[in-house]
N, C-alpha and C positions, 0 to 999 in steps of 0.2 A: 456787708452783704447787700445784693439788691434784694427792694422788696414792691409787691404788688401789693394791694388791697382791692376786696372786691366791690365793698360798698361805702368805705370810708375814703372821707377826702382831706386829705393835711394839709395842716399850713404850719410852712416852717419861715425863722426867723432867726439871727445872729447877732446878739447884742452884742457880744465879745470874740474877738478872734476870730478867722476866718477859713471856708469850705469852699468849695467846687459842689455843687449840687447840679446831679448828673439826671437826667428821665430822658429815658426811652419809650412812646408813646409806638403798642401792635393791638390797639383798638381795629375792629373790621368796621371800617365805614369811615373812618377818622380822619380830615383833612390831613392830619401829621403822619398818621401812619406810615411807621418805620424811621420816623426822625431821630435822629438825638439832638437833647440841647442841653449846652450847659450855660448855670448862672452863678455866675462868685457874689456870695454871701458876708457881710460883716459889718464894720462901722461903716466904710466908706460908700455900701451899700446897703444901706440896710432899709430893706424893704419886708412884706410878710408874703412870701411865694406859694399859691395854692395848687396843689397836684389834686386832681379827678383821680376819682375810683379809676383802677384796671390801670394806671401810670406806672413802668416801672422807676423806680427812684432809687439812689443814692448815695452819699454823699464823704468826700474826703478831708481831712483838715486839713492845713498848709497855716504854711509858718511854726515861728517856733512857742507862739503862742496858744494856749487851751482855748478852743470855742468849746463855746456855750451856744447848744442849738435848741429852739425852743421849738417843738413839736407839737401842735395841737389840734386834734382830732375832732373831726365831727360826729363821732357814736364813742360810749365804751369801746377800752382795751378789749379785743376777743381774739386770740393768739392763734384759730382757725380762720380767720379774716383775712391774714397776710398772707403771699406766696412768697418765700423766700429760694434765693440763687447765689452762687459765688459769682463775688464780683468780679474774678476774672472768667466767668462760663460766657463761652464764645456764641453761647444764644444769643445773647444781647452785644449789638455792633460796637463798641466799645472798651477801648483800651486806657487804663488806669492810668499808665504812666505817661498818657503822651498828655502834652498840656495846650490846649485850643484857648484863644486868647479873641 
């Protein structure tokens, strides 16, 4: 699923195995707005990527190994917090299958 958050901002991280971490930034006022970007996550990148409130995000595995995605939050869990969407709803400009390198 994609998902929004309205006032919490993640930071995500891939000790093991490897993802395509996808955000769609439709902030009003936003230099990006309307972007996508994508960032491959894992050993060979492994950095801690922080997504802003109101970011839509993410994210697929690849390979044929299990990531482990470390997810951590700046407020409590609140499950009204998030907006979620199918990752393939054609709201957000982005196609799963094609691979941007």
């Amino acid at each position: 699923k994609r998902n929004t958050q309205q006032k919490m901002t993640l930071n995500y991280a891939v000790p093991h195995g490897n993802i395509k971490l996808v955000l769609y930034d439709e902030r009003q006022g936003s230099p990006t707005k309307g972007e996508v970007q994508e960032i491959y996550l894992g050993p060979d990148n492994y950095c801690r990527v922080t997504v802003p409130p109101m970011i839509w995000n993410g994210c697929k595995g690849l390979g044929a190994e299990t990531a482990i995605v470390a997810n951590c939050g700046s407020i409590a869990h609140d499950p009204d917090e998030i907006d979620r969407r199918d990752p393939f709803d054609p709201y957000i400009p982005y196609d799963w299958s094609i691979q941007h390198q």
